[in-house]
C-alpha positions in Angstrom: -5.0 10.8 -12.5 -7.8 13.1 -11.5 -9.9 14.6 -8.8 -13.2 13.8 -9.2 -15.8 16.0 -6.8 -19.6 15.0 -5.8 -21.5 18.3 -5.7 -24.3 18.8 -3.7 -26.7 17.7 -6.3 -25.1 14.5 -7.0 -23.4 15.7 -9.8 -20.1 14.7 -10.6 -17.1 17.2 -11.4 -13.8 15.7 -12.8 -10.7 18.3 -12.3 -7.6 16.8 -14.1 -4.7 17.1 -12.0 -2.2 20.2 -11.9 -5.3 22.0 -13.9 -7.6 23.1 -11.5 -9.2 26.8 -11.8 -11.0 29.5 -9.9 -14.2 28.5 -11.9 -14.9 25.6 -9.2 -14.8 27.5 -6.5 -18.3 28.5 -6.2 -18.8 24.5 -7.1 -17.9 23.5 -3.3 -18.1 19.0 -4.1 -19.4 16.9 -1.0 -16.6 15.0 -1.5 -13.0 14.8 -3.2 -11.6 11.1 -4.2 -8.3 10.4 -5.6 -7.9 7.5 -7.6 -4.0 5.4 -7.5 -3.7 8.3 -4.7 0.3 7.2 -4.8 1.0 9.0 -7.8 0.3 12.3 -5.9 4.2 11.9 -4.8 4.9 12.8 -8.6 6.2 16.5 -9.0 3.7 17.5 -11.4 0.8 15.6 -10.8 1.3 16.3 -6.7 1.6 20.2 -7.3 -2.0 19.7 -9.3 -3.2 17.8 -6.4 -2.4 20.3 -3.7 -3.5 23.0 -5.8 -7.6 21.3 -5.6 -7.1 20.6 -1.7 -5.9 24.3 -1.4 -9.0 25.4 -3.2 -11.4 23.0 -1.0 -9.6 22.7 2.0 -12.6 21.6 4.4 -14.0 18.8 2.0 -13.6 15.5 2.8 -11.5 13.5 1.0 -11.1 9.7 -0.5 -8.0 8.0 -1.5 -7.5 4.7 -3.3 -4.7 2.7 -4.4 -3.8 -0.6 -4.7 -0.5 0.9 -2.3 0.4 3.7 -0.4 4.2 3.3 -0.7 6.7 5.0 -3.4 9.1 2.1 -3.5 11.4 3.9 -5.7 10.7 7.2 -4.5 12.6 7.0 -1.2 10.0 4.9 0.5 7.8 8.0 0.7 4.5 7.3 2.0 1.5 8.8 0.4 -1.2 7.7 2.9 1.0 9.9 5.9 1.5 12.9 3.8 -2.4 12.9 2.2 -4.3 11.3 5.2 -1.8 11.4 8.5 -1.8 7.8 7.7 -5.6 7.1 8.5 -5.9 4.0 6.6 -10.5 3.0 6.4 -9.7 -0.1 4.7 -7.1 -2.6 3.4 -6.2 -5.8 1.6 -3.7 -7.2 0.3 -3.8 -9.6 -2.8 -2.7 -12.5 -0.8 -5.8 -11.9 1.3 -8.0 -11.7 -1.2 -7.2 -14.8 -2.3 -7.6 -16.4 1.1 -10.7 -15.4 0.9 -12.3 -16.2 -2.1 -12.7 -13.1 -3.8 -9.7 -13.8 -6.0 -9.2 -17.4 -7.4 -5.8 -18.9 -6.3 -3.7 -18.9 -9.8 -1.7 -21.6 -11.5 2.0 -20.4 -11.3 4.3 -21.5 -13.5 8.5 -20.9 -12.7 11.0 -21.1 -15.5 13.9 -19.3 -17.1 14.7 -18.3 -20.4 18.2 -17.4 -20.4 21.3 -18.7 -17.8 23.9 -17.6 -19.5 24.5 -14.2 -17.3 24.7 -16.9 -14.6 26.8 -19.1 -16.2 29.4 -17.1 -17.2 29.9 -15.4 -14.0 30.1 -18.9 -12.4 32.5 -19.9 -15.2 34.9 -16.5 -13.7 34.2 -17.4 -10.4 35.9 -21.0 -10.7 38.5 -19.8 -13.1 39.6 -17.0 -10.1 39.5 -19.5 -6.7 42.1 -20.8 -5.0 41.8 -24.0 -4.7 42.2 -26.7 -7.5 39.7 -29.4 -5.4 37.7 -26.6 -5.7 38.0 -25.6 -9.3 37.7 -29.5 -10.1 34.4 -30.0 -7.9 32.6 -26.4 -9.6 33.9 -27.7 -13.2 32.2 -31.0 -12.8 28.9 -29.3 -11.2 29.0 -26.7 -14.2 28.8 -29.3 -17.2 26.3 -31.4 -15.2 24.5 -27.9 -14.9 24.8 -26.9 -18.9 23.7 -30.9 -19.4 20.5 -30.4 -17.5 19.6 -26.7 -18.9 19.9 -28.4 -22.9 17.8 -31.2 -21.7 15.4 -29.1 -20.0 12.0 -28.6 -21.7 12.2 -25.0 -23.7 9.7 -22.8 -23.4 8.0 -24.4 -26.0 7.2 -27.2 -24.0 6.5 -25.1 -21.0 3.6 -22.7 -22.4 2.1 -25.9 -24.9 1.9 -28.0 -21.4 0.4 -24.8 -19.0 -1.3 -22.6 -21.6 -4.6 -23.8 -21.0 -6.5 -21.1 -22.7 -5.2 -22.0 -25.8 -6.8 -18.8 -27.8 -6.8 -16.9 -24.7 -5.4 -12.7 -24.1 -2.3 -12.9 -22.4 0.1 -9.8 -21.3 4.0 -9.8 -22.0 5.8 -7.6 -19.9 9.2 -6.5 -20.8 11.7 -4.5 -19.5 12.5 -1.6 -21.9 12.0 -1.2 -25.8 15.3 -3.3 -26.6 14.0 -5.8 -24.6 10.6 -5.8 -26.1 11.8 -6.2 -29.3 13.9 -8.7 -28.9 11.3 -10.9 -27.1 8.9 -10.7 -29.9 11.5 -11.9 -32.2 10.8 -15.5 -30.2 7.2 -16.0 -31.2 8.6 -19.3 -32.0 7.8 -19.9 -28.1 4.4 -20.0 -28.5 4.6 -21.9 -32.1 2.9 -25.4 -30.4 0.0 -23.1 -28.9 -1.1 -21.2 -31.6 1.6 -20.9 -35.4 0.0 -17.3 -36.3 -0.9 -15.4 -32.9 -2.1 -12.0 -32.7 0.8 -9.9 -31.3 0.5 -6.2 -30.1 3.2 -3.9 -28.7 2.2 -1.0 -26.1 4.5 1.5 -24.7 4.9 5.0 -23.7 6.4 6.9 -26.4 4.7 5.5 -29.5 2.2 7.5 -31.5 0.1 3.9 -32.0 -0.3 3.2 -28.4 -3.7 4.1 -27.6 -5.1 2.3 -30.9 -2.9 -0.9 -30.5 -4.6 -1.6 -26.9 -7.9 -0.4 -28.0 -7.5 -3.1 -31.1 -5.8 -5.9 -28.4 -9.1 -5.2 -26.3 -11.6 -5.6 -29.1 -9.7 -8.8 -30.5 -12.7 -10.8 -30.1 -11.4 -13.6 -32.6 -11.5 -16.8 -30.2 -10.0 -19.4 -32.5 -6.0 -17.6 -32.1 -3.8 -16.9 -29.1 -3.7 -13.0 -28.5 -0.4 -11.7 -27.0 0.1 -7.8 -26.1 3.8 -7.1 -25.2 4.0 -4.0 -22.7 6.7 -2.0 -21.0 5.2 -1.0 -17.6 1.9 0.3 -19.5 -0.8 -1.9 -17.6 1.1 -2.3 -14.4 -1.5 -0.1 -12.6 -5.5 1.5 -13.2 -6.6 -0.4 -16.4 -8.0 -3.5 -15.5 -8.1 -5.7 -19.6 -11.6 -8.1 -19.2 -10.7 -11.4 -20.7 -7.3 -12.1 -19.6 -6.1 -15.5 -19.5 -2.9 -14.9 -18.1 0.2 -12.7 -17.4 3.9 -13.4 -19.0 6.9 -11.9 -16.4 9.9 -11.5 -18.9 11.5 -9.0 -16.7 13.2 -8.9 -13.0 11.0 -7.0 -10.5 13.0 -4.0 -8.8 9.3 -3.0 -7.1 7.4 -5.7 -5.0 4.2 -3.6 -5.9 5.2 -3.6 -10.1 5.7 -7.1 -9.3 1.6 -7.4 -7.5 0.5 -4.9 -9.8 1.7 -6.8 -13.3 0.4 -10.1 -11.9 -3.0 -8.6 -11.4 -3.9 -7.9 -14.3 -4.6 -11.7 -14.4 -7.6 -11.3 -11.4 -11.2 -10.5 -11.9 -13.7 -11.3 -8.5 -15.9 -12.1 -11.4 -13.5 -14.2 -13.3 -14.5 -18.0 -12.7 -10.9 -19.7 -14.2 -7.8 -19.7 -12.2 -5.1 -17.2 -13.8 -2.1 -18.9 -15.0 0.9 -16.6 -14.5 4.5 -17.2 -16.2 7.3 -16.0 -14.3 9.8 -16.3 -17.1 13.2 -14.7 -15.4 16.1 -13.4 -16.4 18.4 -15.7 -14.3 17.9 -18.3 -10.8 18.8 -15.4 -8.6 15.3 -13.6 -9.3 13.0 -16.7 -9.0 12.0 -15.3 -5.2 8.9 -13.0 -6.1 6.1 -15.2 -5.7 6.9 -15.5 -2.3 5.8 -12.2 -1.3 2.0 -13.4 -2.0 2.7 -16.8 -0.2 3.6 -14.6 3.2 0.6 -12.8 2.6 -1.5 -15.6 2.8 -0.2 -17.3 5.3 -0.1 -14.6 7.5 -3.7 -13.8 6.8 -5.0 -17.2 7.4 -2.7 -17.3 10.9 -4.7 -13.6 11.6 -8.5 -15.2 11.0 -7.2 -18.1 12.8 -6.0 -16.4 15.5 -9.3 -13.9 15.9 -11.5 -17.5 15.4 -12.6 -16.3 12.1 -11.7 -19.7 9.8 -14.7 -19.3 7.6 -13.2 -16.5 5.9 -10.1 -18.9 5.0 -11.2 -20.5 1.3 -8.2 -21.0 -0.1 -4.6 -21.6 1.8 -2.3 -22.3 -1.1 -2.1 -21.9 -4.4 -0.1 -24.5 -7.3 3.2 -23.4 -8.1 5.0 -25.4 -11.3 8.3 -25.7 -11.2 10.3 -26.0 -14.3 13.7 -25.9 -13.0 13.6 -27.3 -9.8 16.8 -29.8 -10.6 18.8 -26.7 -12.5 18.3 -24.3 -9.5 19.7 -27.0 -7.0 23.0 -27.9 -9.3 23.0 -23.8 -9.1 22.8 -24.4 -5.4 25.4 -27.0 -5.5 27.8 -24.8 -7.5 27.4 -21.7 -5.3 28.3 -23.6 -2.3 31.4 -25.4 -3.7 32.7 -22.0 -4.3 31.8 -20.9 -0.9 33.9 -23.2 0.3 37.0 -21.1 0.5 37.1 -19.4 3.9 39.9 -17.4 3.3 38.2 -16.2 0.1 35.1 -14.9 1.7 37.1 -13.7 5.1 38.6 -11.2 2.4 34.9 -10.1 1.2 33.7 -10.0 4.5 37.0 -7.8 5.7 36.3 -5.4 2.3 32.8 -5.2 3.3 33.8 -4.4 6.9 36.3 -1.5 5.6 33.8 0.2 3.3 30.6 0.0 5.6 32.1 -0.3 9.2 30.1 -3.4 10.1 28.8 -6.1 8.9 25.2 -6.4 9.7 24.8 -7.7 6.5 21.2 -9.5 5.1 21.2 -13.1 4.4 20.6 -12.8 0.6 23.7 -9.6 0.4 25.8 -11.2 -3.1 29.1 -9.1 -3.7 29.7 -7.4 -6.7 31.4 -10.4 -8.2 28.3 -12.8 -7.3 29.7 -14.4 -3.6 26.5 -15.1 -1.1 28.4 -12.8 1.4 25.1 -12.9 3.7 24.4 -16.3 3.6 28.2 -17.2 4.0 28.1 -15.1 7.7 25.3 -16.8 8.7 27.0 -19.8 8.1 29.7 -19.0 10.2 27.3 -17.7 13.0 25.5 -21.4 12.9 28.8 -23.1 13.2 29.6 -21.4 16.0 26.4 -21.7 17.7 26.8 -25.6 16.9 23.3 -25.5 14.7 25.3 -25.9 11.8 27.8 -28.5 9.8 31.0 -27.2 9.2 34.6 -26.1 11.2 35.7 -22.7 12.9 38.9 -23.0 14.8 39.9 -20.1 17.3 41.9 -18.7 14.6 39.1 -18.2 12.6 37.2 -16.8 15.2 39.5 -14.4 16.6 39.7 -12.7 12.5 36.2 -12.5 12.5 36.4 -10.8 16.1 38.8 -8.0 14.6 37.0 -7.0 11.8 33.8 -6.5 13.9 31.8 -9.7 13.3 28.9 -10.0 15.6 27.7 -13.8 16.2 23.7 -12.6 16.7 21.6 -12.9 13.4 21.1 -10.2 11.5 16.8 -10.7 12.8 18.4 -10.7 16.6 20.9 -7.9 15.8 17.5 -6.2 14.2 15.1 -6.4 17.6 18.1 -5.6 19.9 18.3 -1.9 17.8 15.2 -1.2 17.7 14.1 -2.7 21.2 17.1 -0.1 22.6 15.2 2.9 20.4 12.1 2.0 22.7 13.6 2.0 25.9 15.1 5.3 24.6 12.0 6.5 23.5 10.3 5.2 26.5 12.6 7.2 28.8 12.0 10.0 27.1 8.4 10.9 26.5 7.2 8.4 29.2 5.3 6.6 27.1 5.3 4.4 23.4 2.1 6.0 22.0 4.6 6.0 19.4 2.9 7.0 15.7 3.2 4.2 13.2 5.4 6.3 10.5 7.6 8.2 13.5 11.6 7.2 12.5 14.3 8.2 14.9 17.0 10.4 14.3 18.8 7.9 13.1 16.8 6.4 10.9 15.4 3.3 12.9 11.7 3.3 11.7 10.3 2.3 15.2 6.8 3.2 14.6 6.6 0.4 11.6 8.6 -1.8 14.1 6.0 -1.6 16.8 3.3 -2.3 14.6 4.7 -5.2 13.0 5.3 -6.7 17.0 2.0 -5.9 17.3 0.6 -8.1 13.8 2.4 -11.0 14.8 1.3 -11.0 18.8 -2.0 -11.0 17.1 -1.5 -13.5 14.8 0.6 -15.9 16.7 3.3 -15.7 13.7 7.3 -15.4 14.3 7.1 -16.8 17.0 10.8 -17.8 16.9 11.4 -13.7 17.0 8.3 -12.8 19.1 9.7 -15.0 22.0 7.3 -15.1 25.0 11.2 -13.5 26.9 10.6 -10.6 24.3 7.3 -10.4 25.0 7.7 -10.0 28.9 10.7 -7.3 27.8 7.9 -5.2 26.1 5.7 -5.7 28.7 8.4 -4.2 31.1 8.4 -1.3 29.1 5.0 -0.4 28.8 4.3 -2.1 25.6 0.8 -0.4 24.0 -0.6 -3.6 22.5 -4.2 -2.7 22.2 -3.3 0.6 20.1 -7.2 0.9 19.2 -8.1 0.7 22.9 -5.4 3.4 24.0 -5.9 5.9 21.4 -9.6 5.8 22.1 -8.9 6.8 25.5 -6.3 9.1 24.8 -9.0 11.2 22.5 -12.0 10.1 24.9 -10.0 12.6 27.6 -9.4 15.1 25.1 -13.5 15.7 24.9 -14.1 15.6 28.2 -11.9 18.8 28.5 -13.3 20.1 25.4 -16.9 19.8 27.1 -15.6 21.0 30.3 -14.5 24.2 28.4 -17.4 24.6 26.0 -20.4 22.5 28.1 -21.4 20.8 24.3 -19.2 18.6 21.9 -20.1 20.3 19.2 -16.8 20.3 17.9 -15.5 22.0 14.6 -14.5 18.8 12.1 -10.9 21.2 11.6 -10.5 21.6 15.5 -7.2 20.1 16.8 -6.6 20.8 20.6 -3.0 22.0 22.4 -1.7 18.4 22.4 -2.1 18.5 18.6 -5.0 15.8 19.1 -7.8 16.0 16.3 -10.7 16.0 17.9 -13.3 17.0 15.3 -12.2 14.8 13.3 -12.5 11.4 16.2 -15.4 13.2 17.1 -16.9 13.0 13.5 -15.6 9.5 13.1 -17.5 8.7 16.6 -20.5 9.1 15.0 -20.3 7.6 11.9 -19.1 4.2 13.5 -22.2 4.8 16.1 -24.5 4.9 12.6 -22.9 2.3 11.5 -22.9 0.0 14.4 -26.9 0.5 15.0 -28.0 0.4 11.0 -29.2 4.3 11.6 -27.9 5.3 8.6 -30.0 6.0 5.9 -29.7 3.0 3.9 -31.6 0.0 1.9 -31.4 -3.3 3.1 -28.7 -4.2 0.8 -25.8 -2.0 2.1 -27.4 -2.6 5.5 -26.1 -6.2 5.1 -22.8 -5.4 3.4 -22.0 -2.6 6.8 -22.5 -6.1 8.4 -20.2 -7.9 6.3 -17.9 -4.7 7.2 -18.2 -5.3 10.8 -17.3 -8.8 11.2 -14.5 -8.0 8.9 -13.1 -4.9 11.0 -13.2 -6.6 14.5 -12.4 -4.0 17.4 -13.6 -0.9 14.7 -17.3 -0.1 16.2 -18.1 1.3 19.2 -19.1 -0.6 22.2 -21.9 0.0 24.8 -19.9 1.2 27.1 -18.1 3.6 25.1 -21.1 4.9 23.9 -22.4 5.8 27.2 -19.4 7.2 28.0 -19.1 10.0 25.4 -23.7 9.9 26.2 -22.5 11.2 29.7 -20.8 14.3 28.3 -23.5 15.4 26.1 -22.4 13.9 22.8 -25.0 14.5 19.9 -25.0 12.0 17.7 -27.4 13.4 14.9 -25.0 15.0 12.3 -27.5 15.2 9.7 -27.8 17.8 6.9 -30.7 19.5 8.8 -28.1 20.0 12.1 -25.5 21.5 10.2 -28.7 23.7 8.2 -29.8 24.5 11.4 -26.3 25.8 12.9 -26.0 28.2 9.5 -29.4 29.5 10.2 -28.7 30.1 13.8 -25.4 31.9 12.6 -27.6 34.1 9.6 -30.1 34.9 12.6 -27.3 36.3 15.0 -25.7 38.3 12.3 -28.8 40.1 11.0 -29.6 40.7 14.7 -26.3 42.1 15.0 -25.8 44.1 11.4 -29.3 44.8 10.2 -29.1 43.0 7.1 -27.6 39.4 5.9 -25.4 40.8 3.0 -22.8 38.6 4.5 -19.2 39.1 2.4 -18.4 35.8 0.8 -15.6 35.1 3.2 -16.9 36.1 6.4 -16.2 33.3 9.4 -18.1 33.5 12.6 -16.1 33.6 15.9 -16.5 29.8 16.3 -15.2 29.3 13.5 -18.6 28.8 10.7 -18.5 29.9 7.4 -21.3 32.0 7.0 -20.7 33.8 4.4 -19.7 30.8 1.8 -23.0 29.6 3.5 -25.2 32.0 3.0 -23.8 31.4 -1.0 -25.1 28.3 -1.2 -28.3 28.8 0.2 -28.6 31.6 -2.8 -27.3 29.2 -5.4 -29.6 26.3 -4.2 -32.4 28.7 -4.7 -31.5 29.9 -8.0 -31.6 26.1 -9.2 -35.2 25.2 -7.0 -33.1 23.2 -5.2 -33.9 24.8 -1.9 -37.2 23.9 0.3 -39.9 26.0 0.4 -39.8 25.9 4.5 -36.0 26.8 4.6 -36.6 29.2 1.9 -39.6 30.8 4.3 -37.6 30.8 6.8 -34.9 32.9 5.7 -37.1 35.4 3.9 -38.2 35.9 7.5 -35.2 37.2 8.7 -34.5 40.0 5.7 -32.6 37.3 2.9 -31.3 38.8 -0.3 -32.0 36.3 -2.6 -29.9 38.1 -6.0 -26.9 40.4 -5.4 -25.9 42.5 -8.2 -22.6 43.5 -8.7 -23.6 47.0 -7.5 -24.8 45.7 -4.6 -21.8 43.1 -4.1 -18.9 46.0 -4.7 -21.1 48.5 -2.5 -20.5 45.4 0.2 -17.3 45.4 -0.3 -16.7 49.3 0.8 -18.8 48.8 3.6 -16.9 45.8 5.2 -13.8 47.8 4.4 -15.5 50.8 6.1 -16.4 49.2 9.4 
């Protein structure tokens, strides 16, 4: 990971992280761009990081990352600590799919190994109660071992969807053990190809770096290529000419989970990936449905916002392998559900170590009981939506261990609908930001803004109830956040030009109220540019800022907001000649003032203008004929000191120190 800075002359300066020096700070970049800007959470790489900003604090600076969130760092959220959450652009890899940009992959679900499974069923039916219930499990668990020795191996499986018969396709494993011992099984792939070519990658070998460089230059088309990784390609190296991913590990990470299965896309690639999610046991086979919600609620959005033509693709072919093994699973796990008094004794342990059970739907105990899905069970029952009995008795034991009969999604919107009337009651108001968390821990912010999503795109509706809707209405529900904010900041620069008669605002000002208005100021005019095609470009990016609008809906500035700010003298020229112009102004009034311009290198004007790191660069764009001949006329007109020697510089020095 690296900082990579644009200097003024289009050059480009690279500063790995944690290593950056005093030699680039008379190298002041136009702009600063971190690339997989998440990793900047990591202790060392973050200090390097900080330690660049802190040396260029006023440049302007780029993130990019295929996600923002530290799963397993505590949820942290780089885009809040690095950008105050200011997110330009996003998509997800369901949406790029939607869309075209990504071909929709071939998806293919199997397993490799039950017996984990089998054998804690097998303990399960030896410990229950019941023998009709010991009988009924037995009888589903030989069925279940019949079907699993009659179900096609894997073999079968990658000989029938390994289309790409010599194609590249990445293995990834869990951890070196488990590396191994998969490529001990290249009898798997023995009907595709009897003598692949098989590389290994990980962290701590010596070979690494020449075993992918060899995988990548294996241009020998008439033999399968395999390259088993541990976590080595899951982010920033993008392989051309891959066929296909192989998932022979359980994803802890939703984004290791996106992040492995990319390395199957290319825009450019014409053939549909083919991904293998070979799992460790039926209790992982859930991933893929994380992309599925992503497209569906995508195509709901364009819907919704009368934007179809962006929707080219709305599903993708999923291949299931053990569709009749995961239902005899099914079967069995129910059977041994089947004991109330069983799972009352979970539910009352659960209860005594947790003090409630607001448990999810998918919570499994320790030893393998759905106790989630068995609550919700009883919650249907009682609600009459689902089969089954609950006498009184029942009832009243799940009353005095603190069972409460709402869903866990209804138990969800009445907490944090009760944080926003708090809120609300408090402040006034739910100009609420989208990362703020309460005191005790309810994440309202991210709650509002997902009520928000779906409102706009007419999804969950069984949770976004037109009642809820009213409720949130009641309570001064901010549903045009865009809209509000805009006027929030529009007042803040009418005071601003009350105070100052000009909106020439600093890009670092923030006012009283903690509002940032250079920088909405700043942003003002670079949507105005864009809106109107006065930027300086060709007609090619011209088109593509068009693309961008009718992609970003509600993100330009409209007529009326234009004339708006127009009415209180906004200046939307912010071109390299204003901001020369400003510096010479500030040069002018100094010389004026002090009868030379041997500015010290850190002197700041009293509105805040760095004249002397400006008055630097005018030197060193000189020194390289960088500067015009006009601007250079002009500031030999007002006494400029082209070349200061160190005499000179120290003798500054003194006199600053004098005065």
């Amino acid at each position: 990971m690296a900082g990579i800075c644009m200097n003024d002359d289009n050059s480009v300066a690279v500063f790995p992280a944690g290593t950056p020096d005093g030699s680039h700070r008379n190298r002041a970049p136009a702009y600063i761009i971190l690339d997989e800007f998440h990793r900047c959470g990591a202790q060392m790489w973050g200090q390097g990081v900080q330690k660049l900003l802190s040396i260029f604090p006023d440049t302007p600076l780029l993130g990019l990352s295929a996600t923002n969130i530290r799963y397993l760092d505590n949820q942290r959220d780089m885009a809040a600590e690095l950008f105050d959450g200011n997110i330009a652009s996003e998509m997800t890899l369901g949406e790029a799919i939607v869309r075209g940009i990504l071909n929709p992959p071939n998806y293919v679900l199997s397993v490799y190994s039950c017996q984990q499974s089998l054998e804690k069923y097998e303990q399960r039916i030896r410990t229950a109660k019941s023998r009709v219930v010991r009988d009924t499990c037995e009888q589903y668990l030989e069925e279940l071992k019949r079907a699993l020795e009659m179900s096609e191996g894997l073999d079968e499986v990658f000989d029938k969807h390994m289309t790409d018969r010599t194609g590249k396709y990445i293995v990834f494993c869990s951890n070196k053990e488990h590396m191994d011992e998969m490529m001990e099984h290249l009898e798997w792939f023995a009907k595709v190809d009897r003598h692949p070519h098989v590389y290994s990658l990980y962290s701590s070998d010596p070979g690494a770096d020449q075993a992918f460089d060899e995988f990548r230059a294996d241009n020998d088309t008439s033999h399968l290529r395999l390259l088993y990784c541990i976590d080595a390609l899951n982010e920033g190296i993008h392989v051309e000419g891959i066929s296909g991913v192989i998932l022979l590990r359980p994803t802890v990470s939703p984004i290791i989970y996106k992040q492995q299965i990319g390395r199957a896309f290319s825009a450019s690639k014409q053939k549909d990936a083919v991904i293998f999610d070979i799992v460790l046991n039926v209790e992982c086979l859930q991933s893929i449905g994380l992309i599925e919600d992503e497209m569906q609620l995508t195509a709901a959005y364009y819907r919704e916002h009368g934007e179809s033509a962006f929707i080219v693709n709305e599903h993708f072919r999923i291949i299931d392998e053990v569709r009749d093994c995961r239902e005899l699973f099914r079967k069995l796990n129910d059977t041994l559900t089947a004991s109330w008094e069983l799972m009352f004794g979970c539910t009352k342990k659960y209860y005594e170590e947790y003090g409630n059970l607001e448990i999810l739907a998918g919570y499994m105990t320790e030893d393998g009981y759905p106790l989630g899905k068995w609550i919700a069970t009883q919650r249907g029952i009682r609600k009459g939506v689902t089969h089954g009995t609950l006498t009184s008795e029942r009832i009243r034991k799940l009353d005095s261990i603190g069972m409460v009969w709402e869903t866990f999604p209804d138990l969800l919107w009445e907490k944090n609908y009760a944080a926003a009337k708090i809120y609300k009651e408090t402040y006034g108001n739910l100009d609420i930001r989208w990362d703020y968390v309460t005191g005790d821990g309810i994440p309202l912010g991210k709650w509002l803004c997902n009520i928000r999503t779906y409102e706009k795109a007419g999804v969950r509706q069984k949770y976004l109830t037109p009642e809820r809707i009213k409720m949130l209405d009641d309570l001064g529900m901010i549903w045009g956040k865009h809209d509000y904010l805009w006027e929030r900041n529009y007042a803040a620069a009418c005071a601003y030009y009350r105070e100052h008669g000009n909106l020439e605002v600093p890009r670092s000002y923030v006012n009283a109220d903690g509002i940032k208005l250079g920088n909405w100021i700043y942003l003002m005019r670079k949507y105005r540019a864009s809106s109107t095609g006065d930027e300086n470009i060709d007609g090619n990016r011209q088109e593509k800022g068009n693309q961008r609008k009718r992609q970003m809906p509600g993100v330009l500035l409209t007529e009326e907001q234009v004339q708006k700010l127009d009415e209180i003298g906004m200046s939307w020229s912010k071109t390299p000649d204003t901001r020369w112009e400003k510096g010479y102004q500030a040069a002018e009034a100094y010389r004026k003032e002090n009868g030379d311009l041997l500015v010290p290198a850190r002197y700041v004007t009293e509105d805040g203008f760095r004249l002397g790191h400006w008055i630097h660069t005018q030197r060193y764009a000189q020194s390289k004929g960088k500067l015009p001949e006009k601007r250079k006329q002009k500031l030999d007109a007002i006494g400029m000191v082209w070349q200061m020697d160190s005499w000179e510089s120290r003798f500054q020095l003194v006199k600053t120190w004098y005065q």
